[in-house]
N, C-alpha and C positions, 0 to 999 in steps of 0.2 A: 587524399580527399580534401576539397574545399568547404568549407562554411563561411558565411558572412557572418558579421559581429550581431545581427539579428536572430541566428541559426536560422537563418533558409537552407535547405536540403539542397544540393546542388554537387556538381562534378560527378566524381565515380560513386559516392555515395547515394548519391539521386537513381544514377543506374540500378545499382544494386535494389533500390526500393521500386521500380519499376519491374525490377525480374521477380518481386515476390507476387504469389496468388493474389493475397489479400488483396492485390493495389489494380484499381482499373478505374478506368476513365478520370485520372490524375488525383485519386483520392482512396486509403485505404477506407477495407467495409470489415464487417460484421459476416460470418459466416449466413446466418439467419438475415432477412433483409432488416435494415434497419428502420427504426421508427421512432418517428421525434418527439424526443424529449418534453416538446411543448406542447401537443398536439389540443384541439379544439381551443374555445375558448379562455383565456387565460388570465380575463377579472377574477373569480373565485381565488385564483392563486395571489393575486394583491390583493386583495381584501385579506386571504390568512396571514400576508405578510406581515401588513399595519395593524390587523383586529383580531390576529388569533391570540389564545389564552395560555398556548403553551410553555413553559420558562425554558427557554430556549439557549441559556446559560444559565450557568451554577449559582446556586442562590449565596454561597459560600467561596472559600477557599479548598483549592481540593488536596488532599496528603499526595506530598510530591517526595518520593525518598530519595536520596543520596547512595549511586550502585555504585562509587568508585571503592571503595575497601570492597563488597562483595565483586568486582572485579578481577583482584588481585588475587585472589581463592582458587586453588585448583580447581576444576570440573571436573566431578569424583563420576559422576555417570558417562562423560565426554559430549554431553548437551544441554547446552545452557540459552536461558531466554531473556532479556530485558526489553520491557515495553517502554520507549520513551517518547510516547504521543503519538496521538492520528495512527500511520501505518507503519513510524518510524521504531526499528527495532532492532536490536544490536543480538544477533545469533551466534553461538560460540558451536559450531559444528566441529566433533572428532580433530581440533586441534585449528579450525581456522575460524578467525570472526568477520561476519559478514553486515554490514550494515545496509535494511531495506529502504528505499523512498526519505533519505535524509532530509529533514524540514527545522532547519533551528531557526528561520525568521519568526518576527512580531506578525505577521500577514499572513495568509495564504494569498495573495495578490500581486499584480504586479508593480501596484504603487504601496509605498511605505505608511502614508498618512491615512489611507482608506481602503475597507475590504475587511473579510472574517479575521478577528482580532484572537491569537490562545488565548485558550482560558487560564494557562500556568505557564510557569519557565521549566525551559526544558530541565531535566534532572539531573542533568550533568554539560557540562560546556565540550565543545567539540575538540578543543586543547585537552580535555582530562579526558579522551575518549581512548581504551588500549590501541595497541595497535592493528591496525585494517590490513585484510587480505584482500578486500573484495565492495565494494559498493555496487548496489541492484538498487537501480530506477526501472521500475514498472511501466511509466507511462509520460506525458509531459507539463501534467497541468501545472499547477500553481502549490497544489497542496502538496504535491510529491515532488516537487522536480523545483529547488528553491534558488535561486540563482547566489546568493549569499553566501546560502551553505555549499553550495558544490563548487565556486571559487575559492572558500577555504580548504575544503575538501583536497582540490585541484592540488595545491600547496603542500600537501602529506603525501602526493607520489605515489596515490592507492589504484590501483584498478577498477575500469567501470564494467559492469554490465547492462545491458540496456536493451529496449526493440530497437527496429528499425528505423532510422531516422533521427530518433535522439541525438543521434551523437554527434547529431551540428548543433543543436542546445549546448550541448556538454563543453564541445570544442569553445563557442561562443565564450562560454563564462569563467573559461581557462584551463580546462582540461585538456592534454597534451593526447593529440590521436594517438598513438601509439600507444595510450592505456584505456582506450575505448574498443571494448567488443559489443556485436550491434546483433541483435539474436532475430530471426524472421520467425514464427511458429514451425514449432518441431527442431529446429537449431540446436545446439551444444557449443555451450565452452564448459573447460574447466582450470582451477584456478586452485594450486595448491588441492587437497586432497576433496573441493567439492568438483562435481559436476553440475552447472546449469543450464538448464533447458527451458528453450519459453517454449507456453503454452499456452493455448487458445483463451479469450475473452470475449465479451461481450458490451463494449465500452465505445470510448469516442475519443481523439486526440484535438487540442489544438492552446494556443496562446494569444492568438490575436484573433483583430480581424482576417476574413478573410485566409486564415494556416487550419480551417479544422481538418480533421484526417490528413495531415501530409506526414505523421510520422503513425509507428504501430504502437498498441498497446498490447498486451503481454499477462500472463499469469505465470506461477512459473514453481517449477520442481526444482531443488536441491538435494544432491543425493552425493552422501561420503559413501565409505567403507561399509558405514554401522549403521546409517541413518537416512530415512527420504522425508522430506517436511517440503508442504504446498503454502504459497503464498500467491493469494487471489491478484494482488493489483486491486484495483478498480473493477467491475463486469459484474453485468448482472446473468439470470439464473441461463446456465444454457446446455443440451446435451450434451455438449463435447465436455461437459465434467466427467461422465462416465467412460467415456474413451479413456482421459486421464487419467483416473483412480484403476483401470483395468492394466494400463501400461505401464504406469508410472506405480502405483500403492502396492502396499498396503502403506500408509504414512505414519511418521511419528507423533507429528502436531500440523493441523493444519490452521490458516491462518489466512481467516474469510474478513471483510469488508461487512458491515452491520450496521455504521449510519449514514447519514445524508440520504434516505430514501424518502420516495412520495410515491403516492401509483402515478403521477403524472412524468415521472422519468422510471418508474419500476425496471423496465425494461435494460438498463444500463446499469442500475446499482441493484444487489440483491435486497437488503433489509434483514432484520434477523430470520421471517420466518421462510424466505428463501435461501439464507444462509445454511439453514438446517436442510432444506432438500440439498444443496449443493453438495453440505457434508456427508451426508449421503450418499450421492452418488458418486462421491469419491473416496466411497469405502470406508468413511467414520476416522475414529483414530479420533485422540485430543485436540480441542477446538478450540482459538484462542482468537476472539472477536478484536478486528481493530475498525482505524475507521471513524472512531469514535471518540468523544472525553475530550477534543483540543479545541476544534475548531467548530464556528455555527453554521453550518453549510446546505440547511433544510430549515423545515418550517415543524418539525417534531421537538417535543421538550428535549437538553441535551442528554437525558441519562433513561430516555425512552427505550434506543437499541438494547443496549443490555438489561433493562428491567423486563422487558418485551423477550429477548434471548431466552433469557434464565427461566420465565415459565413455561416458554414451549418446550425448551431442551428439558426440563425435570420431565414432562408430561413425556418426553420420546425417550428418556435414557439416554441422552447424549451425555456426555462427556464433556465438561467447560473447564475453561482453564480463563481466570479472571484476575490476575494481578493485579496490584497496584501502581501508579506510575512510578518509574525507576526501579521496581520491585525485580531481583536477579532472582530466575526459578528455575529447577531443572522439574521439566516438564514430570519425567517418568514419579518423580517422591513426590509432586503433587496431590492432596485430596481434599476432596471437595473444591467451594469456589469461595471467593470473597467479596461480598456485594460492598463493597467498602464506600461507593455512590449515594448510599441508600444513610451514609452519617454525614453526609454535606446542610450543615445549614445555614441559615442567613445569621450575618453577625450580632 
């Protein structure tokens, strides 16, 4: 396979994304037709930008813990969770650790000086990170797909997993094809004792101008021995969750996408209380909101998704699992939640 130092899609890998479903008339889709993101007018939406009242970062400093000692701990149940920002999470499945949508830059952007800025440092440096079986990128924006991070990544000799098309991003930023697997929906690899499988979303690809949809985005099932855990990507609400949860569930933790919504893009991103239909239709199980807490990517106050989650989910009996950043949990000894957003204050 070729890529250019751009990642344009190109040689046998171009093939390949031309032979998937998704891809027609030189641009992956949406099972459901697509619809834009920006649709009618779109003063209302500057005017919330400059004059809405939302605090749309933390008024505060947020409790960032230190997982390297609970790292080095055995995994007494064989499943273990650490949140370290946005979607970025270090999973310790039945004996191998998987790291989601790695994001250790100051950006979500593609320039350094300008663009959503984290609200904290990551909780651990990607040198003190254990050792990787496996790295799952979702999709190729900015906030998931970090070129910084995936060039040092490159560097530890870890395996990717990816959709379709990524993996001339990947190649680009120095990742050696030979440890790129590139999944189309319904696809499998597996890697040491997980199986991944992408599955269907509801989303949009792109980095530039002029690259949207040329690569896929992706949801996606992990499934060991002992354990199946769902990790949305990016997507908003769509039926093919119930396909999912009938094929793939019952799960052990699932693991849905909750901020940067508006109804003006609803359609692509869930929000919390599409989150809870999703969860739903994918059979319930422990639900662990990401998505949220890093980066300012909507025009909603930052700690709206999860104060917003937590009412609807008490009202439905859902199930929450709400850690703190770098917080190491195994899922099953979890009870209750920890609103730990709700003691942020201004200095």
């Amino acid at each position: 396979m070729r890529s250019s130092r751009s990642g344009r899609v190109q040689g046998a890998r171009l093939e390949r994304v031309k032979a998937s479903r998704q891809f027609a008339e030189g641009r992956f889709r949406n099972t459901a037709p697509e619809i834009s993101v920006l649709q009618g007018n779109p003063l209302p939406l500057v005017g919330e930008f400059f004059f809405g009242d939302a605090q749309r970062t933390p008024p505060g400093p947020l409790p960032v813990l230190d997982p390297r000692a609970a790292w080095t701990r055995p995994v007494e149940t064989g499943f273990r969770v650490t949140w370290l920002g946005h979607s970025t999470l270090l999973l310790e499945l039945d004996g191998a650790r998987i790291l989601t949508d790695p994001v250790w830059g100051e950006r979500a952007s593609p320039m350094s000086f300008v663009g959503p800025k984290r609200f904290h440092a990551a909780p651990a440096s990607l040198a003190s990170l254990p050792p990787l079986d496996a790295v799952l990128v979702s999709h190729d924006h900015y906030d998931h797909l970090c070129r910084s991070t995936i060039h040092a990544l490159a560097a530890m000799g870890v395996p990717f997993i990816t959709a379709l098309g990524v993996g001339a991003h990947l190649e680009a930023f120095g990742v050696a094809p030979e440890r790129i697997t590139e999944l189309d929906w319904g696809e499998e690899a597996t890697v040491g004792p997980v199986r991944f499988t992408a599955t269907p979303a509801q989303h949009f690809s792109g980095r530039g101008v002029g690259r949207r949809n040329q690569t896929l985005w992706a949801s996606w099932v992990l499934t060991s021995a002992r354990r199946r855990v769902f990790f949305s990507g990016d997507t908003g609400l769509t039926p093919e969750f119930e396909e999912i949860g009938r094929k793939h569930g019952p799960f052990d933790l699932v693991m849905l996408e909750v901020g940067a919504f508006h109804p003006r893009w609803g359609t692509i991103h869930l929000g919390p209380e599409n989150a809870l239909k999703a969860h739903a239709m994918l059979g319930g199980g422990a639900l662990l909101p990401v998505h949220w807490g890093t980066f300012d990517l909507a025009l909603h106050a930052w700690d709206e998704p999860a104060e917003t989650l937590v009412r609807l989910a008490e009202a439905q009996g859902a199930r929450l699992l709400t850690p703190r950043l770098g917080e190491v949990i195994e899922p099953s000894r979890v009870e209750g939640l920890t609103p730990w957003w709700r003691d942020i204050r201004a200095p």
